[in-house]
N, C-alpha and C positions, 0 to 999 in steps of 0.2 A: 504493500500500500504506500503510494506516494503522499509527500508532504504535503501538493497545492491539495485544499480542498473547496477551494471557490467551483462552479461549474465553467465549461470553458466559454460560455456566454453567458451573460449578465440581462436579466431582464427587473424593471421597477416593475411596481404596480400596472396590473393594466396592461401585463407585457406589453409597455413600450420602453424599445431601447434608447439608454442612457445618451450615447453622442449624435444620433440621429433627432431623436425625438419621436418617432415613427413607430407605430403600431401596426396589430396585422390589419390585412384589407387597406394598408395607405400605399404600398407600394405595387407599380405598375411591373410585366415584364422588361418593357423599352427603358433604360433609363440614360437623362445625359448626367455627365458629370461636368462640374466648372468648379474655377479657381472663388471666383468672388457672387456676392450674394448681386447680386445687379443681374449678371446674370438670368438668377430665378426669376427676378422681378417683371422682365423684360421679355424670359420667355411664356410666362402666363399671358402675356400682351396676344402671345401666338396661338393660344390653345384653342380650339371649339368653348372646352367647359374643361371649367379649375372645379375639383371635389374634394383636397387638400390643397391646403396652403399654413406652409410651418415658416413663420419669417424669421425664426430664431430660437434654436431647441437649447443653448444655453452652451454648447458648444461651437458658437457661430457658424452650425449648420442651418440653412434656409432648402425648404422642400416648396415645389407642386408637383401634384399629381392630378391629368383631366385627358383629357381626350386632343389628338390634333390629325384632323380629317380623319377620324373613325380610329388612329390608331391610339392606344392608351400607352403613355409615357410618364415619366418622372423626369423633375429635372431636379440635380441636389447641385448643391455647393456644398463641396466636402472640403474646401479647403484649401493649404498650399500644403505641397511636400509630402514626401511618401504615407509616414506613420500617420495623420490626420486621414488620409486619404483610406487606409486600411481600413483602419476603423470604422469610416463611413462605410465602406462597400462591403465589409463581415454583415455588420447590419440588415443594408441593403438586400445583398444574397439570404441572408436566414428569412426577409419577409417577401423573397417572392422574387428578386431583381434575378434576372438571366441576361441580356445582351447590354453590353455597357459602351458608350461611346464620352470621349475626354473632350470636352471643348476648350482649348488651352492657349497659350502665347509661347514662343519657343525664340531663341539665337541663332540664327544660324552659324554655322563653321566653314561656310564652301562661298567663294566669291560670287556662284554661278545664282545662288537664290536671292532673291531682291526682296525688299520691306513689302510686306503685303503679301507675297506669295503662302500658299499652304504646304507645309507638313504633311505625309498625312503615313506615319511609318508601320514599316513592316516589321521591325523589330528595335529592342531598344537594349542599349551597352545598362547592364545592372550595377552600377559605381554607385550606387545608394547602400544604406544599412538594412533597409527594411525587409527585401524579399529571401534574406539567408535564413530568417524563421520559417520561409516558405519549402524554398527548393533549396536545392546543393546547389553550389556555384556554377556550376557546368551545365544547369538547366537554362535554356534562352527565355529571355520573353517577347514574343512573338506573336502579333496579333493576328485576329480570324480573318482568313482569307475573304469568308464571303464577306464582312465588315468593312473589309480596308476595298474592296470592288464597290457598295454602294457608295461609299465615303467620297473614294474618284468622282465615280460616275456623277454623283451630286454634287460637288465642288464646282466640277468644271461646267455643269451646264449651269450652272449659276456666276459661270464667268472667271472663275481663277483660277491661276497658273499653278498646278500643282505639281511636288516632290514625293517623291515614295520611295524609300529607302530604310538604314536605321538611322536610329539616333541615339542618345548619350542621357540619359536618367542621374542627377547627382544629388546631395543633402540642400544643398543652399546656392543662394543667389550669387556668390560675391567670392571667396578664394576657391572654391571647389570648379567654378566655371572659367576661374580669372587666372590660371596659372599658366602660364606661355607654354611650355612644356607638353601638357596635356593637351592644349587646343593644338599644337603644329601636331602631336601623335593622332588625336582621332580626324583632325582635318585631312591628314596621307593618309587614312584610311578610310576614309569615302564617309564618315559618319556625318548627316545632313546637319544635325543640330542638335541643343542641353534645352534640358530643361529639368522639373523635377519630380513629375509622377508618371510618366506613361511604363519605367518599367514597370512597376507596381500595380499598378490595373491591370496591365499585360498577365504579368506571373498569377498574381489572386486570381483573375478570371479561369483561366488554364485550370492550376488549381482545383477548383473549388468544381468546375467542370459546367462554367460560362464562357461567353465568348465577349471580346473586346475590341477595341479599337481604338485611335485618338483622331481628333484633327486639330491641328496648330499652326495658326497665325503665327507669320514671321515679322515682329516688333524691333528683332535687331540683326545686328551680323556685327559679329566679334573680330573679324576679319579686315570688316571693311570701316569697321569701326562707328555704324549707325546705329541710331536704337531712336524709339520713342519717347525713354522717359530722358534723352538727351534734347528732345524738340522735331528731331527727324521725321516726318510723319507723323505730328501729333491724331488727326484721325485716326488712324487705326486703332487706339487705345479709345476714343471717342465714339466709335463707331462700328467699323469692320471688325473689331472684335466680337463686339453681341452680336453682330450681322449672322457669326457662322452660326448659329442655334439654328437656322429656318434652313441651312441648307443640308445641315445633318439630322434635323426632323425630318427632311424629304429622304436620307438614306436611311432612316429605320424603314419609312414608308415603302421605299423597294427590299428591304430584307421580310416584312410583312407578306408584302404581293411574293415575294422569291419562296417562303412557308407555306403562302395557303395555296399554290401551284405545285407545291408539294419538292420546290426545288432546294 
């Protein structure tokens, strides 16, 4: 008999859990995830009909859950950074969440992507803490094929230039991303862009035995030495970022149509 005798999930009253705020029947299968609650805000704007609305569960997670064109979705803000991120999507997954899409900001590494362009990767370098509770080091995180196909498909008919490839998962914003060394090593090896949850929804979803995907807005390039929160493009922090919610609501919408066709 081991020592922990907590159970490995925690439920209050009312089985609703602790960092989400979410109980059963609140969460949809589709869900998006984002960094910031605006986000949520913004994507209620898009929905047919909101039937949850969590604007603050007390760990600065914000939920809806409603309907958009028939397909029933969640959208959470779980946060920044891997462990925050866990947390929310353990949750999530125990009340019902199965396909998860990241709506996020990324740096690019390669000179060839510009401000504005989309991310939208096929696997992500694990240089974070969080996923070794997960898997052994030598498991990838690698997101669902059929995911990362609508994800395209949806981007670009909504007009943007998209990158598909990997990219680089770290702890934090500022020496983990900022150290010369590391940027010249995964920029000669083709890595698109940092950032700091996709490996993480990647692995969990795998995992737990969901599928995943991200898409990310390119706010900077570390290379070329542009970013938004330097002035460069301030729209896209203003705008084009909430932009992507409606065009990754339209790629659940064809993984939906691709299920009930039986593909």
């Amino acid at each position: 008999m081991g020592l922990l005798k907590l159970p490995k999930y925690v439920e209050m009253p009312g089985h609703v859990a602790p960092v989400s705020g979410l109980a059963p029947g609140q969460v949809q299968p589709y869900v998006v995830l984002t960094n910031f609650r605006e986000h949520v805000r913004r994507a209620a704007a898009l929905l047919d009909e909101v039937t949850v609305r969590l604007d603050d569960a007390g760990w600065e997670v914000s939920t809806v859950s409603g309907t958009y064109r028939g397909l029933p979705v969640t959208v959470c803000c779980a946060g920044i950074g891997s462990g925050q991120t866990s947390n929310v999507m353990e949750e999530l997954i125990n009340l019902g969440a199965r396909t998860f899409i990241q709506i996020g900001a990324t740096g690019a590494i390669q000179e060839r992507i510009a401000m504005g362009d989309i991310v939208v990767p096929t696997g992500a370098v694990r240089d974070e803490g969080q996923t070794r509770y997960y898997a052994p080091k030598r498991y990838p995180a690698v997101a669902d094929f059929d995911v990362v196909g609508a994800l395209v498909a949806a981007a670009r008919d909504s007009g943007h230039t998209v990158h598909t490839g990997i990219i680089r998962t770290t702890d934090g914003f500022y020496p983990s991303q900022r150290i010369d060394r590391y940027v010249e090593r995964y920029h000669d090896l083709g890595v698109l862009s940092v950032e700091q949850e996709v490996a993480a929804i990647l692995t969990i979803a795998a995992v737990r035995g969901c599928r995943a995907a991200a898409a990310l807005l390119v706010i900077g390039n570390l290379v070329t030495g542009e970013h938004s929160f330097n002035g460069d493009r301030p729209d896209l922090l203003e705008e084009a970022w909430f932009a992507e919610t409606r065009f990754v609501l339209d790629a659940m919408l064809r993984l939906q149509a691709a299920e009930a066709a039986g593909g």
